[in-house]
Structures are given as structure tokens and as C-alpha cells.
C-alpha positions in Angstrom: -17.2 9.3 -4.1 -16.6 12.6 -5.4 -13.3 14.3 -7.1 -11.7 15.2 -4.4 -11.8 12.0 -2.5 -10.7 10.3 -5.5 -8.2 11.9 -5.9 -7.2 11.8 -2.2 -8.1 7.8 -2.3 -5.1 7.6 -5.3 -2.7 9.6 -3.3 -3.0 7.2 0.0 -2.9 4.4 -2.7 -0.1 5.3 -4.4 1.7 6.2 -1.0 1.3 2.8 0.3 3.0 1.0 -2.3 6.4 2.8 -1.7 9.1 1.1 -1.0 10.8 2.5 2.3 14.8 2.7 1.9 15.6 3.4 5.7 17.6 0.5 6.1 19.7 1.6 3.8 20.4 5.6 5.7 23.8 6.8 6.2 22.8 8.4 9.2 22.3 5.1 11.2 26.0 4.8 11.1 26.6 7.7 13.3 26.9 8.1 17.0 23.2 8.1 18.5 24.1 12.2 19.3 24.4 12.6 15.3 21.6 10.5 14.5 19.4 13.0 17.1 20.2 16.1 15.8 19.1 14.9 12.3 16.4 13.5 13.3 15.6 17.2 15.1 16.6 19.1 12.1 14.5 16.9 9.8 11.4 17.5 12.1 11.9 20.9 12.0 11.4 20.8 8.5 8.6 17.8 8.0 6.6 20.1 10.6 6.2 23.3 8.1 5.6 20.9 4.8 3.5 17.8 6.1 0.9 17.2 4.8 -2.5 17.7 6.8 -4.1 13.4 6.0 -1.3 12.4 8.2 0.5 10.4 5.4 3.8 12.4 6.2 3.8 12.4 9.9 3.7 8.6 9.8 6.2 8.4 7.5 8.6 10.6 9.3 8.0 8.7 12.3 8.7 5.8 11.4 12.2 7.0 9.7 12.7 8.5 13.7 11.9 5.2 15.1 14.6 3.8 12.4 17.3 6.0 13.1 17.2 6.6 16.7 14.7 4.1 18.2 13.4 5.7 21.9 14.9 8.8 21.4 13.8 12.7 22.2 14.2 15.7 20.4 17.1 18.3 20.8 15.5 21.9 21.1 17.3 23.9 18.1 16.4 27.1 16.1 17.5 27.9 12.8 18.8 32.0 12.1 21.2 33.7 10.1 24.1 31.8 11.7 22.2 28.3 11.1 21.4 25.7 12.4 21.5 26.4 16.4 21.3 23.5 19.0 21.5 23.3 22.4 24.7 24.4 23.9 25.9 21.3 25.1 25.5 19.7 21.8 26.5 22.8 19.8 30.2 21.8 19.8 30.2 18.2 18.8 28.1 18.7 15.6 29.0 22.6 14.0 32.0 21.2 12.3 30.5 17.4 10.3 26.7 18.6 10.5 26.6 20.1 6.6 27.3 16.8 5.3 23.9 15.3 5.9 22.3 18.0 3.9 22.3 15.6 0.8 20.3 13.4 2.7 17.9 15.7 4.3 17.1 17.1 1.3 16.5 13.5 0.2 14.4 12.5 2.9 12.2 15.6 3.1 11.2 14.8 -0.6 10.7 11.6 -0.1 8.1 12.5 2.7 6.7 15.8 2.0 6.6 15.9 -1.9 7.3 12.5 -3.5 5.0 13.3 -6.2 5.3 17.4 -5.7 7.7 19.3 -7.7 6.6 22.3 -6.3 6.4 21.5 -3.0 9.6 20.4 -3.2 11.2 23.4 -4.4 10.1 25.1 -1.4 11.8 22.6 0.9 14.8 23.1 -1.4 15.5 26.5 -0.9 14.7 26.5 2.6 17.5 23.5 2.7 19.8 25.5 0.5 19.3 28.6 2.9 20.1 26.5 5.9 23.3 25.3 4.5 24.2 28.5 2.9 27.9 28.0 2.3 27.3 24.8 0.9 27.1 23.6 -2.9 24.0 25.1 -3.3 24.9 23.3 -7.2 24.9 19.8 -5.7 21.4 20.6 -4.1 20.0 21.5 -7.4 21.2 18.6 -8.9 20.4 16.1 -6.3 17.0 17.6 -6.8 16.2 17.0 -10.0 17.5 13.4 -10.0 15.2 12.9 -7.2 12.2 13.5 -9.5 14.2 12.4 -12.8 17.1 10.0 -11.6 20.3 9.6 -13.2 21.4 6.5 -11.1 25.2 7.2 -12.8 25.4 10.3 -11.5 24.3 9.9 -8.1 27.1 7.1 -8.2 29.8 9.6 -9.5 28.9 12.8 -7.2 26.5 11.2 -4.3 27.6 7.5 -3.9 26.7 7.1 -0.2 23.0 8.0 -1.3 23.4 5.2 -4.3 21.2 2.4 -2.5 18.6 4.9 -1.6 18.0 6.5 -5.5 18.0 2.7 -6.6 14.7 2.2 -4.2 13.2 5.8 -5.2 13.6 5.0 -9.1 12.4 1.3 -8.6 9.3 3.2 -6.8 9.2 5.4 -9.7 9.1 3.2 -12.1 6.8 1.1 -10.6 4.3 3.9 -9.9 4.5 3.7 -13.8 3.3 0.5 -14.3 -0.7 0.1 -15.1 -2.2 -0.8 -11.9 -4.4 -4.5 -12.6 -7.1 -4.8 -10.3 -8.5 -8.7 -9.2 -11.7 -8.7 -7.0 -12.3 -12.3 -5.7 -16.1 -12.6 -4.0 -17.6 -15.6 -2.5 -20.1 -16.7 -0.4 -19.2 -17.3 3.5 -16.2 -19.3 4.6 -15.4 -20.5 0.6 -11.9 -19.9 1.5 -11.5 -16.0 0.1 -8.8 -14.8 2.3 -6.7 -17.9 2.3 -6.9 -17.8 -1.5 -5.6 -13.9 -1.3 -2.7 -15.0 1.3 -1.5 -17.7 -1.1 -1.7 -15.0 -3.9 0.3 -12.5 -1.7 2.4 -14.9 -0.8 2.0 -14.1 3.0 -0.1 -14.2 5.7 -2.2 -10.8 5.7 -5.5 -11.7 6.0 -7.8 -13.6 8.9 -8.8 -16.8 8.1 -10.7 -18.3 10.9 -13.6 -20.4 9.7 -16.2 -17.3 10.5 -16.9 -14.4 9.3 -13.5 -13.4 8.8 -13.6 -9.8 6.2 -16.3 -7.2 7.4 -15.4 -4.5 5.1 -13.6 -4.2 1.4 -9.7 -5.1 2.1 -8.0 -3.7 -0.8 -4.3 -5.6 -1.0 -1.3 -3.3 -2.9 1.5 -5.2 -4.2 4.7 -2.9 -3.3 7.4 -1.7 -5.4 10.2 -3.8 -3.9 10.9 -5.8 -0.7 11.5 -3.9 2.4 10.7 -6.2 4.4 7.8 -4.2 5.8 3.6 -4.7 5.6 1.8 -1.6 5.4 -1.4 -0.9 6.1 -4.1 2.4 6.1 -7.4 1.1 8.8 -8.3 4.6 10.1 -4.5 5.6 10.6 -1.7 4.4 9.0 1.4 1.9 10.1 4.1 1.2 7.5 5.4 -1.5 9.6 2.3 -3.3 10.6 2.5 -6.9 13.1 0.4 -9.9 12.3 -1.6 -9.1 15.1 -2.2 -5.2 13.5 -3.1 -6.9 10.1 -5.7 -9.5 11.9 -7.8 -6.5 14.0 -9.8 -4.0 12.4 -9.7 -0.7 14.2 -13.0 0.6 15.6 -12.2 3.9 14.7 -12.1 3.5 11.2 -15.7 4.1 10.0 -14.9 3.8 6.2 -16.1 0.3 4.5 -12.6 0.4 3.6 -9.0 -0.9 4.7 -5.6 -1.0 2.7 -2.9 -3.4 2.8 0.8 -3.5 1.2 3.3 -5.7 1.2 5.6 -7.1 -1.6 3.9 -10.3 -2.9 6.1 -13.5 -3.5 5.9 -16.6 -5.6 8.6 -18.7 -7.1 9.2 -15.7 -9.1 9.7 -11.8 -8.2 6.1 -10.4 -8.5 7.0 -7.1 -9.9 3.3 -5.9 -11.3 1.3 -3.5 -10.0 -1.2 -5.7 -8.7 -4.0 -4.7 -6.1 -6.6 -8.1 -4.8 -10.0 -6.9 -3.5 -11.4 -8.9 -0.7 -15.0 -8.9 -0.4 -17.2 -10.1 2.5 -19.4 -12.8 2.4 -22.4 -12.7 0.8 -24.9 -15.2 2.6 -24.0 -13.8 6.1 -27.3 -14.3 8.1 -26.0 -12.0 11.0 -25.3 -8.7 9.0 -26.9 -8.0 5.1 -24.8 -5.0 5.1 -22.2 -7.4 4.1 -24.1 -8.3 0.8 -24.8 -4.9 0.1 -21.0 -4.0 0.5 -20.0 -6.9 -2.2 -22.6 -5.6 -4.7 -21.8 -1.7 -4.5 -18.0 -2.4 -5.0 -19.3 -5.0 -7.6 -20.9 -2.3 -9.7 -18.5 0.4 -9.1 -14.9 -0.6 -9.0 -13.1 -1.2 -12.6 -11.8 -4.2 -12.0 -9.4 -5.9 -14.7 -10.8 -9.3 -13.9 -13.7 -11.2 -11.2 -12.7 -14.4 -9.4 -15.5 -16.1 -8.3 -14.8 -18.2 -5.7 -17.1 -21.6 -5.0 -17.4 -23.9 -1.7 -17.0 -27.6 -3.2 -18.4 -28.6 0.3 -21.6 -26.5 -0.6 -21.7 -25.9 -4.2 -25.2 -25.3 -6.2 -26.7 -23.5 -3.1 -29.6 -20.9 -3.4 -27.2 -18.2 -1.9 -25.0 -18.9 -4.8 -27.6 -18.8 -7.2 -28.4 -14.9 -5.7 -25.4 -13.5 -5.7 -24.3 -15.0 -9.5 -27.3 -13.5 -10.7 -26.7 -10.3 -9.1 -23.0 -10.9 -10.9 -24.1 -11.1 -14.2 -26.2 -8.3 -14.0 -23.9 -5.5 -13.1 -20.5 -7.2 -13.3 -19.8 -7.4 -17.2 -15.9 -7.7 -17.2 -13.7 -10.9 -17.5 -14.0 -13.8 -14.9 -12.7 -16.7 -13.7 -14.6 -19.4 -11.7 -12.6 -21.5 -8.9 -13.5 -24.5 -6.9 -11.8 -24.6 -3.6 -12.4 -27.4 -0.9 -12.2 -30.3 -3.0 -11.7 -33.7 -1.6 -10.2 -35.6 -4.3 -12.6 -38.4 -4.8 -15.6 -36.1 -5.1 -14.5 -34.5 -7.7 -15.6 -36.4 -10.5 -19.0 -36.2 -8.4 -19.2 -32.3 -8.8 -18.2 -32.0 -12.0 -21.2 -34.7 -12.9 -23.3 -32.3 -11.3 -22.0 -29.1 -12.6 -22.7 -30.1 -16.4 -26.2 -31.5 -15.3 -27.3 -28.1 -14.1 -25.7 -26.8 -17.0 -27.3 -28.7 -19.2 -30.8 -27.9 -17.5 -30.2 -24.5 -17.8 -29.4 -24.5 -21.3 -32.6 -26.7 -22.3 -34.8 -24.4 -19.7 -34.0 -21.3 -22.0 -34.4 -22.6 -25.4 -37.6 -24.0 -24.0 -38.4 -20.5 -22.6 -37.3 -19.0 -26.3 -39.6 -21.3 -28.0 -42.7 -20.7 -25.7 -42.2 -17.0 -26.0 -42.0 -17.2 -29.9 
């Protein structure tokens, strides 16, 4: 992976683990003619700022589909008067219209240049030139919380935006946080996916007994509870069904697919935690899916390993590969797990465990003392 796509890779990454704060928009309030035209305005500007990966379009999309569900477009033009609809729609809106520019300064940001100072100046001065008799001041200000927030002075000056700058600093600060990485691998059917649901704390995985994860599923814990699961296969949805998290899209021809969602325990989750799902190792039908698990082995920095073992199967030659090929290029911490257990067998397995342990040990000192 070169530079570029690394730093591309980070970008989507960091993207995905946004919390979305549509639910809490002023603008659904309004009369679906108001909600529209700000929709068309916002468009207007999203168009000349996007970004060209596609991250923005989907985002502003989904903030249309939000705020006026099955809507069109009103044709408008912007010009030294302003902003210019339609002349059956020009009456109703000339007189309230500049009092959404707080928010669509807001929401361009958070689409076009959430991480983009510069960026966002430009979309700044074309907002302040489309509201020209408007507290050009209170734009500037509003800007610079956006990328530094004073959540006490968006309460004093900008209260209806107050539950929107709580989500962007809790995204903020989260974005903050050291990002931990767990990879779990496994042979085959050990139960992988089901283990990263329970981690999760949702269903966002397959897992049918079969071969269930085909390429590297990388799973984002999210800044805060929306309510929403994200996920980047070829394009990307920010408010993906079950059915879209079970299918793989055929278009996507990357070993890789990304999945968000706010994790949930007994506790609030509130890491930055990303699982790494792995396919199955000892999949007679495709070796590519060995192949995947030991690149991604060797190159991604994980914090930690989870090695997950089949108590229905343990001790098998497949096992014996891929731990071998684990200790070879994987030299980070790790954790072992048994899953499957039927309780009486356990004493069994552990029995056997500390036999082949035992051998093992006694087969390398006798190995030392022969080669001395």
C-alpha cells in the first residue's frame, strides 16, 4: 500500500466513525417547502466542494433523505441579489431564508471539510457572500468553534445548534483517542464472527455455519450512538440494513470491507476500538483465504491477536499450520480462547491441552540436548 492510499485508507477510516447529528437538524421542523430549498441551497454548495472518493456525496445524501425524504430539487441560482429560486417559491422563503445560514455553514463543514481548515474557509466566504447582509461576525465565530468548540458559546449565541456542536466535539474528541486495534483469526467455523457480534454488541456479521467472512472485515467502534450502522463495501451507506451488512457487493474488488456502529456492553464503550475479522484458514474450497489471514497477519499493527480455537476440533493439523505461521510473523500480544465447549468435556480438553504441552516441552529440550 503506498502513501497515498494510506493516507486515503485513514481518511475513509476516520470518516466512518463519525457520529451523524441529523436527527437532531433544526431544519426538520420546517414546512417540507423550507426543508427543500435548504436542501437545494446546500447542494448547490456540496456540488463545488465534494470531495471526488464519494465520501461527501453520500453523506449529503443521506442528510437529503433525512430532511426531506422523496423529495426533488428546486432550480435556483445564486447572483448579486442572492439566493434566487423559482418564482413560485421566491415569495414564501426571501423574508426567513437567512436564518439557516448558521446551519449551512455547519453542515457544509461537517461534509466537505471536517478535518479541512482550508477547505473550509473557502466554503465560508462563499456562505458569507451569499448572506451578505448578515453577521458576517457570527459566521466567523461559528467557524472557528466548528474546528475548536466552545460548547458555552454556542449555547449563549447559537443555542438551536447546541445538540449538533455536542455530537461534532464528541466526534472530535474521539477522533483523539489512540485507535486500539484486535485482530481475532481462526480456523473455519470456530465461531469468529459470533465472537465479534458479542464484542460489538450487535449483530453485524454473518454467522451461518459456512464459510461466512471472505475478505478482511475491519469493525470501527463510532463516536456516539446514532442509532445508525455504517459501512464502506465498494460504496458507502451510513445507514446500512441487516440485509446490507450480511451481502458483500460484487463490485467491490478490494480484500477489504469496513463496518461502524457504536459498540454496547453493560457499560458505554467509549474507546476507539477497531476488531479485524479474518477468514478461515483451513478453507479447502479457496487458499486465497489463508493467504489473506497471513498477509494482514504480517502487516497490520495490531495492539493485540485473539486466537480463536474449535473445542469441537481442537489439536488439529490445520491448527498446528496456521499457529506456526502465527508465531513466526505475528510477535505482538495474544490471547488464546476456547469457544464451543460442552461443559462436561472440559476437564477432558484441558487434560489434553497440558499433555501436548508437556510433549512439546520434553520434545525441545530433547532436541537441545541432541544438538549440543
Amino acid at each position: 500500500m503506498t502513501n497515498d492510499e494510506k493516507e486515503r485508507r485513514q481518511m475513509k477510516t476516520e470518516l466512518l466513525q463519525l457520529e451523524q447529528y441529523v436527527q437532531f437538524h433544526p431544519v426538520k421542523e420546517t414546512t417540507i417547502k423550507y426543508r427543500v430549498a435548504y436542501i437545494s441551497l446546500l447542494k448547490h454548495i456540496v456540488d463545488k466542494y465534494k470531495n471526488d472518493d464519494g465520501w461527501s456525496e453520500c453523506i449529503f445524501l443521506f442528510m437529503k433523505n433525512c430532511i426531506a425524504p422523496n423529495a426533488g430539487f428546486f432550480d435556483m441560482e445564486i447572483n448579486d441579489d442572492g439566493i434566487i429560486f423559482s418564482k413560485r417559491n421566491k415569495g414564501v422563503l426571501k423574508s426567513s431564508f437567512p436564518k439557516v445560514r448558521y446551519n449551512l455553514l455547519t453542515d457544509c463543514l461537517f461534509i466537505c471539510a471536517f478535518n479541512d481548515q482550508i477547505q473550509g474557509k473557502k466554503i465560508l466566504t462563499d456562505i458569507c457572500e451569499i448572506f451578505p447582509k448578515s453577521g458576517k461576525k457570527r459566521l466567523n465565530r461559528l467557524f472557528k468553534n466548528f474546528y475548536d468548540i466552545n460548547l458555552g458559546q454556542i449555547s449563549k449565541q447559537y443555542p438551536t445548534l447546541l445538540p449538533i456542536y455536542k455530537v461534532i466535539k464528541r466526534n472530535r474528541l474521539f477522533l483523539q483517542k489512540p485507535e486500539k486495534k484486535i485482530m481475532v483469526t481462526a480456523n473455519m467455523s470456530a465461531g469468529k464472527s459470533t465472537l465479534l457480534n458479542a464484542f460489538a454488541g450487535k449483530k453485524i456479521n454473518k454467522t451461518q455455519n459456512e464459510v461466512c467472512t471472505a475478505k478482511i472485515h475491519y469493525m470501527y467502534n463510532k463516536a456516539g450512538e446514532d442509532k445508525l450502522n455504517a459501512k464502506f463495501d465498494h460504496k458507502l451507506i451510513l445507514n446500512a440494513s441487516l440485509k446490507k451488512l450480511m451481502t458483500d457487493e460484487e463490485e467491490n474488488k478490494t480484500n477489504e470491507i469496513m463496518v461502524s456502529t457504536r459498540f454496547r456492553s453493560l457499560t458505554q464503550i467509549t474507546d476507539r476500538v477497531c476488531f479485524i475479522d479474518t477468514p478461515g484458514v483451513n478453507s479447502a474450497s479457496n487458499k486465497e483465504h489463508r493467504d489473506m489471514t497471513n498477509n494482514v497477519i504480517s502487516d497490520e499493527n495490531c495492539d493485540l491477536l485473539i486466537y480463536l480455537l474449535n473445542g469441537e476440533n481442537i489439536g488439529t493439523e490445520d491448527d498446528r499450520r496456521h499457529l506456526k505461521y502465527v508465531k513466526e510473523r505475528y510477535h505482538g500480544e495474544m490471547i488464546f480462547l476456547i469457544n464451543k465447549l460442552i461443559k462436561n468435556t472440559i476437564p477432558t480438553i484441558a487434560n489434553k491441552t497440558k499433555e501436548r504441552i508437556q510433549f512439546q516441552k520434553q520434545y525441545r529440550k530433547q532436541k537441545k540436548n541432541y544438538e549440543n
